[in-house]
C-alpha positions as CSV (number, residue, x, y, z in Angstrom):
1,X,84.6,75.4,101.5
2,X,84.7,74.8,98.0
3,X,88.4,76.1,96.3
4,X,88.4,79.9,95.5
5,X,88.0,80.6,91.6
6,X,90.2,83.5,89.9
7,X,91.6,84.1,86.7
8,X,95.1,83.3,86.0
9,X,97.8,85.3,83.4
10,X,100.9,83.6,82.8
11,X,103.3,83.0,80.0
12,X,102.5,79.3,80.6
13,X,98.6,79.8,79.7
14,X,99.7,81.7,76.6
15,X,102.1,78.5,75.1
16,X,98.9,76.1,75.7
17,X,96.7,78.3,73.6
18,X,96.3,77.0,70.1
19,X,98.7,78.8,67.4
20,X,95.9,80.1,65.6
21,X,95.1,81.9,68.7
22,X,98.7,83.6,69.4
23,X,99.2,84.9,65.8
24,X,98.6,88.7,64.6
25,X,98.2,90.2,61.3
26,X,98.9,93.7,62.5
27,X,101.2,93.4,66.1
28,X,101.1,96.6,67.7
29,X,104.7,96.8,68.3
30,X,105.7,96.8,64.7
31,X,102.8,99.4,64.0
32,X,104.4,101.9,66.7
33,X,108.3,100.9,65.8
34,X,107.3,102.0,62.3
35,X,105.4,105.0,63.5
36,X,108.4,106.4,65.8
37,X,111.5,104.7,64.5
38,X,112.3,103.3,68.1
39,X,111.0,101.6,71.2
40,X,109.6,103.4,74.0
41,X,111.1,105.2,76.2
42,X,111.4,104.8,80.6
43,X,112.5,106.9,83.3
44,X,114.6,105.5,86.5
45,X,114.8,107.3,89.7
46,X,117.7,106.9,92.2
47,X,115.9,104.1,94.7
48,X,117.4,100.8,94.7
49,X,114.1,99.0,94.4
50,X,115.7,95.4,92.8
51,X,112.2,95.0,91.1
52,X,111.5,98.2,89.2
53,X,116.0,98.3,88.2
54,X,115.2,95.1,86.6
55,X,112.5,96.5,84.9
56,X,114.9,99.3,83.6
57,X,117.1,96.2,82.7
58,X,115.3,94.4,80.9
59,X,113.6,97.5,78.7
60,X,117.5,99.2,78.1
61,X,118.2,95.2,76.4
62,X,115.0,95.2,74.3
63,X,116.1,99.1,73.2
64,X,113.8,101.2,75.0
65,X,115.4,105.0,75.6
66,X,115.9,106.1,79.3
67,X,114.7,109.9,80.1
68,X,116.3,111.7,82.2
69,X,114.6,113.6,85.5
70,X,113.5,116.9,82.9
71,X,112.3,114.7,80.5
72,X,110.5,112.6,83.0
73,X,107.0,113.8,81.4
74,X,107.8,112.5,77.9
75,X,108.6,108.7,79.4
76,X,106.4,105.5,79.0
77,X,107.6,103.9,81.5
78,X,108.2,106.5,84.9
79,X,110.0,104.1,87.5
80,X,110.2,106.8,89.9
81,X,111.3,107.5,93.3
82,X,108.0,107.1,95.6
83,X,107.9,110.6,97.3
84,X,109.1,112.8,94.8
85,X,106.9,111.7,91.4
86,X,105.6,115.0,89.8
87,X,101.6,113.2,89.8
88,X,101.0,117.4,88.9
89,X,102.7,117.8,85.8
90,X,102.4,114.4,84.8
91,X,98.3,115.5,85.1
92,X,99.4,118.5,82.5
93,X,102.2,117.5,80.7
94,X,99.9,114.8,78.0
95,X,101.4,112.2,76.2
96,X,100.8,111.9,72.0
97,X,98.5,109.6,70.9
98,X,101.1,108.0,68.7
99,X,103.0,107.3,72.2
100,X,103.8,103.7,73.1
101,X,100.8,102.8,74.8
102,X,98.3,105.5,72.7
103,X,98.1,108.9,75.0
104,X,99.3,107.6,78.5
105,X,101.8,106.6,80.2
106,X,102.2,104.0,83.7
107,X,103.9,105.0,87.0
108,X,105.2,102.7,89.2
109,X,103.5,104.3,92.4
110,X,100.0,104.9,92.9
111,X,99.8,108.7,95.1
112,X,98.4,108.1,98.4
113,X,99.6,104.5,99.1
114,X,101.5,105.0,101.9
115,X,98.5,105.3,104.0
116,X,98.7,101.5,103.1
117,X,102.5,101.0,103.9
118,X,102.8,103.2,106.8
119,X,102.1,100.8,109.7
120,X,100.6,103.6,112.0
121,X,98.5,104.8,109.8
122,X,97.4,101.1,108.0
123,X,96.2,100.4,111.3
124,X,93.7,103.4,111.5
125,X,92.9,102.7,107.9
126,X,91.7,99.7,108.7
127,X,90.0,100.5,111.8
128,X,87.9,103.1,110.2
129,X,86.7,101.0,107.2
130,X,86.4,97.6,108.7
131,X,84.7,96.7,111.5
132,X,85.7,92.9,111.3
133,X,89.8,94.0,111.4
134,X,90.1,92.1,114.2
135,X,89.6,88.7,112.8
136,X,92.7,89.2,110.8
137,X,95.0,92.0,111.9
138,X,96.6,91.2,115.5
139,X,95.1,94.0,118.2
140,X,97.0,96.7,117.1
141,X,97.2,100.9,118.5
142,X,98.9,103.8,116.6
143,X,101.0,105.6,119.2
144,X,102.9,108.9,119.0
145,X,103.1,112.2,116.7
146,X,102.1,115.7,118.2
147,X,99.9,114.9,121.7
148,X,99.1,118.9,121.7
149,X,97.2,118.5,117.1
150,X,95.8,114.5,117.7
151,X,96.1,112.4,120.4
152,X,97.1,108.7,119.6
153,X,95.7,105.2,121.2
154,X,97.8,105.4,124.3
155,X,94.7,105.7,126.5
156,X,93.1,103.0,124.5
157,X,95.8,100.7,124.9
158,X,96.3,100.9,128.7
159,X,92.9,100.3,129.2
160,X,93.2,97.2,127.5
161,X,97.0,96.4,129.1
162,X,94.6,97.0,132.7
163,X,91.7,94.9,131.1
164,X,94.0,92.0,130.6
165,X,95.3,91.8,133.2
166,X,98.4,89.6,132.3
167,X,101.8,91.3,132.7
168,X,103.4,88.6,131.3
169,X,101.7,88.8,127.8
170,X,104.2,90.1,124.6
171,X,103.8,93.3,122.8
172,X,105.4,94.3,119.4
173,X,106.5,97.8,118.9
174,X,107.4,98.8,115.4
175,X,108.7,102.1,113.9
176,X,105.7,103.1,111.4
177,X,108.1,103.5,108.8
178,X,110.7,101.3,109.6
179,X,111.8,98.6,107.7
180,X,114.0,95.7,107.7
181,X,113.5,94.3,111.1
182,X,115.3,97.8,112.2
183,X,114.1,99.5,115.9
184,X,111.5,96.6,116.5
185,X,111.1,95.8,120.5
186,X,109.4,93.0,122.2
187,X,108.1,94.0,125.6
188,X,106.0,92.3,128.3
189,X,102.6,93.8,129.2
190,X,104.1,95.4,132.5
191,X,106.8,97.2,130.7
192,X,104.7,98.7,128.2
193,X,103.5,102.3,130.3
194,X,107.5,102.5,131.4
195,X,107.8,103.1,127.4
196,X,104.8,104.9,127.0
197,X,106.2,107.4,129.9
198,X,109.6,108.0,127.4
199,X,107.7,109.1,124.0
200,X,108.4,112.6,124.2
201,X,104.6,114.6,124.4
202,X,105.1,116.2,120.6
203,X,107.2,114.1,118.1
204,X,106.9,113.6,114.3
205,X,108.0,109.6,115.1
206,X,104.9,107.3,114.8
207,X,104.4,103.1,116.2
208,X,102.6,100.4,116.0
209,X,101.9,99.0,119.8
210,X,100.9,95.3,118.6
211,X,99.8,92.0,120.3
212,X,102.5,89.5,119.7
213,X,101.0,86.4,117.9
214,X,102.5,84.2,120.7
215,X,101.6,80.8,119.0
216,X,102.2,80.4,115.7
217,X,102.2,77.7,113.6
218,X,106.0,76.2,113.7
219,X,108.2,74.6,111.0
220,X,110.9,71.2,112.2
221,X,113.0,72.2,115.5
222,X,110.3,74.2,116.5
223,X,110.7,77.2,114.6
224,X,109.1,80.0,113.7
225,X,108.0,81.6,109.8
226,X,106.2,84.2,108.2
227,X,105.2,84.2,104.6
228,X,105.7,86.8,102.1
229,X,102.8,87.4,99.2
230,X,103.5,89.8,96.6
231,X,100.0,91.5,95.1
232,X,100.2,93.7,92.2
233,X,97.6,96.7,91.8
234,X,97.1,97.7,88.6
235,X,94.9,100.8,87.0
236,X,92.1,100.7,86.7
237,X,91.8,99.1,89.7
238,X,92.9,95.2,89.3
239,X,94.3,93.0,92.1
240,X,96.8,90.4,91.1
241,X,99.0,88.0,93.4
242,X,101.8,86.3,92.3
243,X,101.6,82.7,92.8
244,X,105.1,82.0,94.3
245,X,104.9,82.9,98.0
246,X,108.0,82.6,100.4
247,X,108.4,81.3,103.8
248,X,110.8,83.2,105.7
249,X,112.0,81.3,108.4
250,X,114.3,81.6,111.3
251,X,117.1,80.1,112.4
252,X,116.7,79.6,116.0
253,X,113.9,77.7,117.9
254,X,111.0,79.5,118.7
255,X,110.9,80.3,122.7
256,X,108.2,83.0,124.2
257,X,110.4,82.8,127.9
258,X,113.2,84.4,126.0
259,X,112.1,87.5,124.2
260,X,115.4,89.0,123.1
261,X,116.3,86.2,121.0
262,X,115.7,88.2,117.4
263,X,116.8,85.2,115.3
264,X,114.1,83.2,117.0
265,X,112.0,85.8,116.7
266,X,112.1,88.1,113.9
267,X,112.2,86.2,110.5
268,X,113.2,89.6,108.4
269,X,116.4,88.5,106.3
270,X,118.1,91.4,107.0
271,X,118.7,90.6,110.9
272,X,118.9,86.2,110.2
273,X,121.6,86.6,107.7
274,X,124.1,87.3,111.0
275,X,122.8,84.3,113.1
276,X,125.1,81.2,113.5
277,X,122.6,78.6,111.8
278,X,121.9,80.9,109.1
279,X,121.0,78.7,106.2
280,X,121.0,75.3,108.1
281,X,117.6,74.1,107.8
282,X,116.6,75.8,104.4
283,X,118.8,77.3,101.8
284,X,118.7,81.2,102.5
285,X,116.3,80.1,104.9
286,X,113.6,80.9,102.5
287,X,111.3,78.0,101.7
288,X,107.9,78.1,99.2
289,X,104.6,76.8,99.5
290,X,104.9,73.3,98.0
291,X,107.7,72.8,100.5
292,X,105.7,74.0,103.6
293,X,102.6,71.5,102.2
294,X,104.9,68.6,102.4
295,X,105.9,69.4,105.8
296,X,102.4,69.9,107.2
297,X,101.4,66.8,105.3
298,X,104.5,64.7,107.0
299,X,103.1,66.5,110.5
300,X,99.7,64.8,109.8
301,X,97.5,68.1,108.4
302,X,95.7,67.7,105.8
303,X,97.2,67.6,102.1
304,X,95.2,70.1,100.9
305,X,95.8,72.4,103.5
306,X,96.8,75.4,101.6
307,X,95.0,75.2,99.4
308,X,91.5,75.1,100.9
309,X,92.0,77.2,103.8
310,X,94.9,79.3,103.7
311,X,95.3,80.5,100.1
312,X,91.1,81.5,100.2
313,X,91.9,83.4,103.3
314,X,95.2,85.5,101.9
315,X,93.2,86.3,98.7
316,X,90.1,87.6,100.4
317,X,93.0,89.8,102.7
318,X,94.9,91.3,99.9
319,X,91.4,92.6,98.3
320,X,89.8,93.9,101.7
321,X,92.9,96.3,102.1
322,X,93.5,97.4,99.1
323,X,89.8,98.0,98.1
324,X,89.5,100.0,101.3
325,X,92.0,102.2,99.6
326,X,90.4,102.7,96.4
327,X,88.6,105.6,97.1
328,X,91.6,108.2,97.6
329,X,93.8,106.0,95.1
330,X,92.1,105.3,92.0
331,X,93.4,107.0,89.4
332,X,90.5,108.5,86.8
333,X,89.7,107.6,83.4
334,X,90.5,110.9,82.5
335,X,94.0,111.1,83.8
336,X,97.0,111.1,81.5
337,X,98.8,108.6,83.1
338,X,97.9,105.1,84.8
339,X,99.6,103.8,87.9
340,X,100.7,100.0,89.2
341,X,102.5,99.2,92.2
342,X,104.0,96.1,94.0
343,X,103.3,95.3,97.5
344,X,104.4,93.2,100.0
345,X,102.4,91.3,102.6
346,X,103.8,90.0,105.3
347,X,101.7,87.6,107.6
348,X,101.5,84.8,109.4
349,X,100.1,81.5,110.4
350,X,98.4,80.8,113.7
351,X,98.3,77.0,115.3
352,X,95.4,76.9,113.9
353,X,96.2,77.9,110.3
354,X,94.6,80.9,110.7
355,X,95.9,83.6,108.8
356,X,97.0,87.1,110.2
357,X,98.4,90.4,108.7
358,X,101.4,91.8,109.9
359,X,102.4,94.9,107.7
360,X,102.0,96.3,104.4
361,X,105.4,97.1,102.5
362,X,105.7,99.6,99.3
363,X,108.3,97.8,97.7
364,X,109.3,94.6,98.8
365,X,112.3,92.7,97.7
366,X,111.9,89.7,95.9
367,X,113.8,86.0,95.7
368,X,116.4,86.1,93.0
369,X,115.5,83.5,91.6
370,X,111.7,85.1,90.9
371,X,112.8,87.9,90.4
372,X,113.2,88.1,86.3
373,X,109.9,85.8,85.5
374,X,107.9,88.3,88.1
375,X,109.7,91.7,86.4
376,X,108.8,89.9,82.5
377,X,105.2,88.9,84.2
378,X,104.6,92.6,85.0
379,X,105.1,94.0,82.0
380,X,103.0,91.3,80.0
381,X,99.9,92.6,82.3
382,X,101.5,96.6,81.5
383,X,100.8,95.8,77.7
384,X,104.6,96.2,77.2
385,X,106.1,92.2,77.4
386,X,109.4,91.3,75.9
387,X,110.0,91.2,71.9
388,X,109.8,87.3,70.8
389,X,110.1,88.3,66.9
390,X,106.8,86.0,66.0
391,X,104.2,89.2,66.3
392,X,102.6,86.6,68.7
393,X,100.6,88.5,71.7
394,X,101.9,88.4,75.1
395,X,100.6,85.9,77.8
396,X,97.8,89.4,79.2
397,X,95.7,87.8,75.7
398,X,94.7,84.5,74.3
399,X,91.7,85.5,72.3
400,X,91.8,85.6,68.3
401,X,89.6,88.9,68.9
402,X,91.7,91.8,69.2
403,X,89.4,94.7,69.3
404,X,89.0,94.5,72.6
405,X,90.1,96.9,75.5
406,X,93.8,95.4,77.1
407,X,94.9,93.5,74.1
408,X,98.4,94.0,73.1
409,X,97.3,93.4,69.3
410,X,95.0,96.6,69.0
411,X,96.3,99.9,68.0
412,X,95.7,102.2,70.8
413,X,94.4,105.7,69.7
414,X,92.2,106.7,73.1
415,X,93.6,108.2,76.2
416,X,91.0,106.2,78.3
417,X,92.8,102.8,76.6
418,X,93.9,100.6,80.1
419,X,96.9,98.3,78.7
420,X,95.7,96.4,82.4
421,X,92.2,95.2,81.7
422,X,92.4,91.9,82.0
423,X,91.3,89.8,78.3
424,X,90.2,86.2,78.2
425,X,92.3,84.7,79.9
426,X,92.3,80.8,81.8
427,X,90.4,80.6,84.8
428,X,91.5,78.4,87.5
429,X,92.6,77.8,91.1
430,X,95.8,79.3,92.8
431,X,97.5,76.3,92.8
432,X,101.1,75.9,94.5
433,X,102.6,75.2,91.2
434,X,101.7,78.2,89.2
435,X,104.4,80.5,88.3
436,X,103.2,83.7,87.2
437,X,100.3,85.8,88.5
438,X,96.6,85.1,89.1
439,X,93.6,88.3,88.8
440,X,91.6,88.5,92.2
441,X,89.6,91.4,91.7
442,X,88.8,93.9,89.3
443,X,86.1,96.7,88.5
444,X,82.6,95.2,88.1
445,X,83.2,92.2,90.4
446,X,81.8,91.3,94.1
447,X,83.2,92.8,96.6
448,X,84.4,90.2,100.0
449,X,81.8,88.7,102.3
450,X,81.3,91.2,105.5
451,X,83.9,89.1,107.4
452,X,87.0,87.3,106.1
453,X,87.4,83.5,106.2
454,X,88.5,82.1,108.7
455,X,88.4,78.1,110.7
456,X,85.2,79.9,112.8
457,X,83.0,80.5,110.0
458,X,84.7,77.9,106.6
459,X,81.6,75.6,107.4
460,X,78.9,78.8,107.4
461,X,77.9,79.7,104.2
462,X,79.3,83.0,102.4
463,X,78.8,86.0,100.8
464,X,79.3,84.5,97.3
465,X,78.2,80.6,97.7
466,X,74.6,79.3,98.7
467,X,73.8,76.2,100.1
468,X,70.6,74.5,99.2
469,X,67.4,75.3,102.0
470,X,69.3,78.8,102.9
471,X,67.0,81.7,102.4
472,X,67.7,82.8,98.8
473,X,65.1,83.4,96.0
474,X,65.1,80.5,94.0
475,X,65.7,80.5,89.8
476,X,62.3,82.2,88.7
477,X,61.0,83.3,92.4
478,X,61.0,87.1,93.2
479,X,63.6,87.7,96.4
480,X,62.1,90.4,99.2
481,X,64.0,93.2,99.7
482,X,65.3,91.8,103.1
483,X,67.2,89.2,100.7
484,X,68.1,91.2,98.0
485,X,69.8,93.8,100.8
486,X,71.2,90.8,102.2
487,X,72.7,89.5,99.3
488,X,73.9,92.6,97.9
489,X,78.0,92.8,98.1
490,X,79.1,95.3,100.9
491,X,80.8,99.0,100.4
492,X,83.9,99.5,102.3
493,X,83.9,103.1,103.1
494,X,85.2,105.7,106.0
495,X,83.4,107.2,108.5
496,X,83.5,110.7,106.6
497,X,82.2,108.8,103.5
498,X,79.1,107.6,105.8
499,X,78.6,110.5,107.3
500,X,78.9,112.4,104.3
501,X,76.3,109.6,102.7
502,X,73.8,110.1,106.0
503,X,73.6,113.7,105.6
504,X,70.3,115.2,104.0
505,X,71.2,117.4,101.0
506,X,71.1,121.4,101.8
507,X,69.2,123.7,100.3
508,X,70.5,127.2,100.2
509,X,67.4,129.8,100.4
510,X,67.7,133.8,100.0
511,X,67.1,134.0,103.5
512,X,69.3,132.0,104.4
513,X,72.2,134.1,102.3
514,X,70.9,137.0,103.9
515,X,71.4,135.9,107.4
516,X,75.0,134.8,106.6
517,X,75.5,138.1,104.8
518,X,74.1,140.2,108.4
519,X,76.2,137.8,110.7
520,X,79.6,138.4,108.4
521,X,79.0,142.2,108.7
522,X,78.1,142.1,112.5
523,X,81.2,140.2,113.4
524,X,83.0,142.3,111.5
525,X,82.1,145.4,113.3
526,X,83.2,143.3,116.4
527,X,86.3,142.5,115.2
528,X,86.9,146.5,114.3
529,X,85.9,147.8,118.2
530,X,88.2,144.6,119.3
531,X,91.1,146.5,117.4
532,X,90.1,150.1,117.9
533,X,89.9,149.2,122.1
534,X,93.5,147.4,121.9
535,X,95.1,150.1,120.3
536,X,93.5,153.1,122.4
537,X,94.8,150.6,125.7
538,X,98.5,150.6,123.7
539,X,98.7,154.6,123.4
540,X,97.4,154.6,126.9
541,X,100.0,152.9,128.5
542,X,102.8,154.2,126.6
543,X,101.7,158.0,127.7
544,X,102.4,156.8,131.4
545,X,105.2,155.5,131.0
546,X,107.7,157.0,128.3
547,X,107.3,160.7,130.6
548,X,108.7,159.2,133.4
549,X,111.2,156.7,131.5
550,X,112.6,159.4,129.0
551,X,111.9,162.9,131.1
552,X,110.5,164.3,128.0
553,X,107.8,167.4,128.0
554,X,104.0,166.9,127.7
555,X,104.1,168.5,124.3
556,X,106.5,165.2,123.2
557,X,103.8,163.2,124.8
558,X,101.3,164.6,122.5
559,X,103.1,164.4,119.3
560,X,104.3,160.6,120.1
561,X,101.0,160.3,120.7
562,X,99.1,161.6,117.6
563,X,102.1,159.7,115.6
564,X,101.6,156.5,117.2
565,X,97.4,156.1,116.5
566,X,95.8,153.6,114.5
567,X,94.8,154.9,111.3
568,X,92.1,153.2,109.5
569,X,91.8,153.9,105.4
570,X,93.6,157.3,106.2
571,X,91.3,158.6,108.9
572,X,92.3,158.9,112.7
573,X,89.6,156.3,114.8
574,X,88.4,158.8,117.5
């Protein structure tokens, strides 16, 4: 498997590119200081999300004005609270085109992604648009909400408890939005219908019912990790990673006989931060990927390791999920604002170095120590990097040509401008020692082979790479259709998009108007004799019983009566 290829964007490219390279006649900063007499201008809700309040840090030092929540339609930069961000006025509410970045504006959450960081509904996501999700997410059922509107995978997942047949087999059950390590449970296999049995029939509360990943690759004193990869979406649809990935590791040996051991099993700092070795093995027990590749190394795996199998496979994961996304999150060329947003992976390695997905988080915390050079990398790819007082471009552009869409040097004057395409920038390999972050997908590339790579298929060729004798139209040759369809990258949609696709277009005739006009008209009609019937029943009843109830005379009877009947456009229905 030959080393996957992406495209790099770091302040460390930038410094290697020659000086005639980094310099600018006209930078665009002084052009829009001159124009509005200030920096720009940022909005910060009330979450305590460390990444985007050191993005508020950072822009308050350099100058940059913070808006307050009725202003929050005249901000840059809207750092926002993730359920209460007004996408509606933000859609009327335009920016100038003498604004910092030329007529729009960047929000820190795209609308719709929680369908991504919810864990229930991640699960279904995935199940709808990828029918390979079991290569790479652990067997997984949404349980819970309202029995009597939807039901949930309950009968789905005690056919499979039934089909296994192993009661000693470990289940995972996780809060859908939890977070934190909070309300997790391991159970056995024969203790998971004695929980079903509690749910209450018609609950808001959703969970993730998921097969435990019962032997996973373990670190010295036979302990257990999870690694943590932060990926950066950016409009108008570009997938970044950053290349520092953490190992979050526990503090107790790993031992399946003794599931309620959480600091043996659960690596979430939040719950290993109150265990007795806490910090013993690695500092904050947090280690990175040039650590773990000396340990497998010492351990007898391959040197190369990582970098051959695992990092190919986590790249190819972070694009599947978040292009099957794309089509409810994308945010139009014609909007007046763009969106980016930070997420968290957490996943996990197999004995076999096979990598799985765990859960999705909206906004992850970060290392400390990452936390400033990830914050001043983000805003280098937003078009809005720190002041260095040269007029020098920021590390998003190495190219002397600054006409181009995305470079920080050309005067933005378009609403459709995207401060986020990508210019030319280095391309290389994820290596372990990059700081900074590294383009794996944007518009107008390939989308990922059918099924994601894993230690079954590395030797079979791909998708994207053809060995020599495969069946592939050679340079010059005309391909069949059979090989150009086979060749052709794959479209992740949902069953409503294929269904919607497979339907033949309709073709409304006169008739066929008519016919809809004669059946609204005849059930109508229905409807009216439904009511007229129910209210001659009412007045019915009441004359039998309010004589005998109240001892009043029949000449009551017939005034209650005559009061009492339905009326229909001020006529009496006989």
């Amino acid at each position: 498997m030959r080393p996957f290829t992406s495209t790099a964007v770091t302040p460390t490219a930038a410094a290697a590119a020659p000086a005639s390279s980094m310099s600018s006649p006209a930078p665009l900063r002084k052009a829009q200081e001159s124009a509005t007499g200030s920096a720009g201008s940022y909005f910060l809700g009330s979450s305590t999300f460390s990444v985007y309040e050191e993005m508020a840090r950072q822009l308050r030092e350099e100058g940059w004005r913070r808006k307050t929540e009725t202003a929050i339609a005249t901000a840059d930069f809207i750092l926002g609270d993730r359920f209460h961000i007004p996408y509606t006025l933000l859609r009327v509410e335009r920016m100038a085109l003498s604004s910092w970045f030329g007529g729009t504006r960047w929000v820190n959450y795209f609308e719709g992604s929680h369908r991504l960081t919810l864990k229930a509904a991640m699960v279904q996501l995935m199940k709808e648009v990828d029918t390979h999700w079991a290569k790479w997410l652990p067997e997984s059922y949404a349980i819970g909400g309202d029995q009597l509107k939807k039901a949930d995978e309950r009968r789905a997942l005690l056919d499979a408890l039934a089909a296994a047949g192993d009661d000693d087999a470990v289940w995972i059950v996780k809060p859908s939005s939890g977070a934190k390590g909070r309300h997790i449970l391991l159970l056995r296999a024969s203790a998971v219908p004695e929980w079903l049995e509690r749910l209450p029939e018609c609950s808001r509360s959703m969970y993730v019912v998921q097969r435990y990943v019962d032997r996973p690759l373990l670190l010295s004193n036979g302990r257990k990790f999870d690694i943590r990869v932060w990926a950066l979406l950016v409009s108008p649809y570009s997938i970044y990673a950053y290349t520092q990935v953490s190992c979050r590791t526990a503090s107790e040996p790993y031992d399946l006989s003794d599931i309620t051991n959480t600091h043996a099993h659960l690596t979430n700092h939040c719950l290993q931060k109150d265990a007795a070795h806490f910090g013993e093995y690695e500092e904050e027990n947090e280690m990175w990927l040039p650590q773990l590749q000396s340990y497998l190394t010492s351990i007898g795996k391959p040197a190369d390791l990582l970098e051959t199998r695992v990092l190919p496979a986590i790249k190819e994961l972070l694009v599947r999920t978040l292009l099957a996304m794309m089509p409810e999150i994308a945010v139009p060329a014609t909007e007046a604002y763009k969106c980016f947003q930070l997420f968290g992976y957490d996943m996990i390695l197999t004995e076999e170095a096979e990598v799985r997905l765990l859960e999705i988080n909206g906004s992850p915390g970060i290392a400390e120590r990452f936390l400033t050079p990830l914050v001043r990398s983000m805003r280098e790819l937003l078009g809005a990097g720190p002041k260095d007082g040269t007029g020098s471009k920021t590390a998003a552009c190495n190219s002397d040509d600054t006409s181009h869409e995305g470079c920080p040097g050309r005067r933005r004057t378009s609403r459709a401008f995207s401060a986020a395409t990508p210019a030319t920038g280095v391309t290389r390999n994820w290596r372990l020692e990059d700081e900074g972050f590294v383009l794996l997908w944007r518009r107008g590339d390939a989308r990922p082979a059918e099924a994601p790579l894993h230690r079954s298929d590395a030797d079979a060729p791909s998708s994207t790479h053809h060995t020599p004798g495969t069946a592939v139209a050679s340079a010059g040759a005309t391909p069949t259709a059979a090989a150009a369809e086979a060749a052709a990258p794959k479209v992740i949609m949902s069953k409503a998009q294929r269904r919607k696709l497979k339907k033949p277009p309709v073709v409304v005739t006169a008739e066929m108007k008519e016919r809809a006009r004669e059946e609204t008209r005849e059930l109508r009609k229905h409807l009216r004799i439904l009511k007229s019937n129910g209210a001659r029943r009412k007045v019915a009843k009441l004359r039998e019983k309010r004589p005998r109830e109240h001892n009043i005379n029949e000449e009551a009877v017939n005034a209650f009566d005559t009061d009492f009947r339905p009326h229909k456009k001020g006529r009496r229905l006989e």
